[in-house]
SEGU-596154 format. One record per atom (N, C-alpha, C): x, y, z; residue in one letter. Coordinates in steps of 0.001 Angstrom, whole numbers, plus 524288, in hexadecimal, padded with zeros to 5 digits. Layout:
// SEGU-596154
XYZa;...
// end
This chain:
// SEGU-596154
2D3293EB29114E1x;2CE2B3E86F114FCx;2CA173EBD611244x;2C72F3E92110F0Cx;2C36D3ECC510BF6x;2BD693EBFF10F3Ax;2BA763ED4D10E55x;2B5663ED80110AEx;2B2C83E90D1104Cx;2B4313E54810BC2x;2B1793DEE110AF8x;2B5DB3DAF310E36x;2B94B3DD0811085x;2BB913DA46113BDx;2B9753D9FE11917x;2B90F3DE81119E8x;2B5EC3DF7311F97x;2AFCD3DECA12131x;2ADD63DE7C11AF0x;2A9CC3DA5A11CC3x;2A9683D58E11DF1x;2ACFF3D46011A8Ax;2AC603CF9111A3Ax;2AF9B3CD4C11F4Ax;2AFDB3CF4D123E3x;2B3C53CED712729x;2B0C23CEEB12BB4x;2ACE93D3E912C20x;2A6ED3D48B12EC6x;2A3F93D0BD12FE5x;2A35E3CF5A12828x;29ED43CA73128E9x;2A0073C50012CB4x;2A6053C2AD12C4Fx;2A7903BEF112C9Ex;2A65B3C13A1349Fx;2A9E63C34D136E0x;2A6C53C60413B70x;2A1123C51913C71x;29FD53C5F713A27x;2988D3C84113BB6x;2979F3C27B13B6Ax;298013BEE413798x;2976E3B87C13636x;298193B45813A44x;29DF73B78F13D35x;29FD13B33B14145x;29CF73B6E7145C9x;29B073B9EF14741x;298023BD4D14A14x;292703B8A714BE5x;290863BB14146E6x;28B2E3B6A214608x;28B0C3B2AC1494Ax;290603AE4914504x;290943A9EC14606x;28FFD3A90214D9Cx;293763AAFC14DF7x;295BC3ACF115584x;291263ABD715791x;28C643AFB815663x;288EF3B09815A95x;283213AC491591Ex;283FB3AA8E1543Dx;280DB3A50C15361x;283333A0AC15644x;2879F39F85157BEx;289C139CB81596Ex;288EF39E2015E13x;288623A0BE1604Cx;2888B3A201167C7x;2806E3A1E81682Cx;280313A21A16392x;278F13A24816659x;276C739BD31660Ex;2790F39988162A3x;2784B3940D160B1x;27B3D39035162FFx;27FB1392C3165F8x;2817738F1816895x;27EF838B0816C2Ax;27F603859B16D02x;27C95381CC16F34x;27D953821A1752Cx;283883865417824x;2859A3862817CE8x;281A638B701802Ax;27E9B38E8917A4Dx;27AC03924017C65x;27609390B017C55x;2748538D3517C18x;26D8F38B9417ABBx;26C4138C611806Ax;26EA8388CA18427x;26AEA3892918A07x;26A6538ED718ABDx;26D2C390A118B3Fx;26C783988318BFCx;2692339ADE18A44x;267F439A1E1852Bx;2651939D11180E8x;25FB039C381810Cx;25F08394F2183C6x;259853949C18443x;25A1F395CC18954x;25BFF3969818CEDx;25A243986F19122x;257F539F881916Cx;25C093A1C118DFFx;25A943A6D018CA2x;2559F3A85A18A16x;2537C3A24818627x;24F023A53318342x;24A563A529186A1x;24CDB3A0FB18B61x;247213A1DF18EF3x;245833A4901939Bx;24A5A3A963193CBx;248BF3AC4C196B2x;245493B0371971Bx;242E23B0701927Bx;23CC53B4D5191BEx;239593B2B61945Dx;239553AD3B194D9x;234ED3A92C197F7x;236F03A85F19DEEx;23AEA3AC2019FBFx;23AF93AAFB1A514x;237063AC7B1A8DAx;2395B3A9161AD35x;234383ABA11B1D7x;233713B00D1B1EAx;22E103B3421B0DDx;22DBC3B8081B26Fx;22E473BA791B8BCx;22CC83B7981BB15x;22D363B87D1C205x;233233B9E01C3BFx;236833B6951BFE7x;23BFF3B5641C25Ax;23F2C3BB381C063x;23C873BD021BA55x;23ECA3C18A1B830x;23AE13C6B81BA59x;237433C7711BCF1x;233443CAE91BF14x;238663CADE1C559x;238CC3C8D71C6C1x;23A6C3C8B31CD7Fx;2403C3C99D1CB64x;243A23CA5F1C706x;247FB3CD241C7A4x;247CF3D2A71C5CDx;2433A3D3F11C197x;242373D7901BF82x;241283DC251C456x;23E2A3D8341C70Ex;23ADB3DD6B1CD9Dx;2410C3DF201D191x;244D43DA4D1D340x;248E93DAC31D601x;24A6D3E05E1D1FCx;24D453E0CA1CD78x;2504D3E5C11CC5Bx;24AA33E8941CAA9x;248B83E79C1CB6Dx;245B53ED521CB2Bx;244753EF161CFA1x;2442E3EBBE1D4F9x;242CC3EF211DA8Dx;24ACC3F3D61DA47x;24DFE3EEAD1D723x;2527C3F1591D974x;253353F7BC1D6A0x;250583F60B1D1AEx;251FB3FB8B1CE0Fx;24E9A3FFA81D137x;248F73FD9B1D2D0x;24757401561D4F8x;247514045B1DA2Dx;24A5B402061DDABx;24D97403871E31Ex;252BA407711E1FBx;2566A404C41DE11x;259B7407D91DADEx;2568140F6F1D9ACx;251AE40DF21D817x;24F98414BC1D414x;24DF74166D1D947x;24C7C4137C1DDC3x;24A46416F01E135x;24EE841A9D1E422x;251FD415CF1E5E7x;2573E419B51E7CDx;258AE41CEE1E5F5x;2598241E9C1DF5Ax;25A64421EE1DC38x;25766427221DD9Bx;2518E4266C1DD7Cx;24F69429511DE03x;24E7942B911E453x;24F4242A801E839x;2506A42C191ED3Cx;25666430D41ECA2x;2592142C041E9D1x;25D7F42FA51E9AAx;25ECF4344E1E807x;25D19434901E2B3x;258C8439FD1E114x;2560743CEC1E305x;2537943BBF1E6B4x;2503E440BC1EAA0x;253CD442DE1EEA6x;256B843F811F1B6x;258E943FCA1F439x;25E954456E1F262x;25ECC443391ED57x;26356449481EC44x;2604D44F531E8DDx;25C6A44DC21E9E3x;25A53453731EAB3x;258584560D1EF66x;
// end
């Protein structure tokens, strides 16, 4: 195989590559998803604030123990 073979072997790859992932974004069996996805920047803020606070009381119960635990071995 010479080197214009293996491009040309690449390209045809990279082509049906393309093709692949135009086909999976355009697909008509993905539309409900996709608009549901584009409107999640516009979700409730209240609903994403009150999961944001839950892991953050947890992360921050998590650093305190840490840090007890830390005094504790000196």
């Amino acid at each position: 195989m010479d080197k214009g073979t293996l491009h040309s072997i690449a390209l045809v790859l990279m082509t049906l590559a393309f093709l692949g992932v135009c086909w999976w974004a355009f697909s008509p069996s993905r539309k409900k998803r996709f608009e549901e996805d584009a409107k999640l920047p516009f979700a409730d803020d209240e609903e994403l604030g009150k999961s944001a606070q839950e892991r953050g009381g947890e992360e921050a119960g998590a650093g305190k123990g840490q840090e007890k635990k830390g005094q504790d071995e000196l």
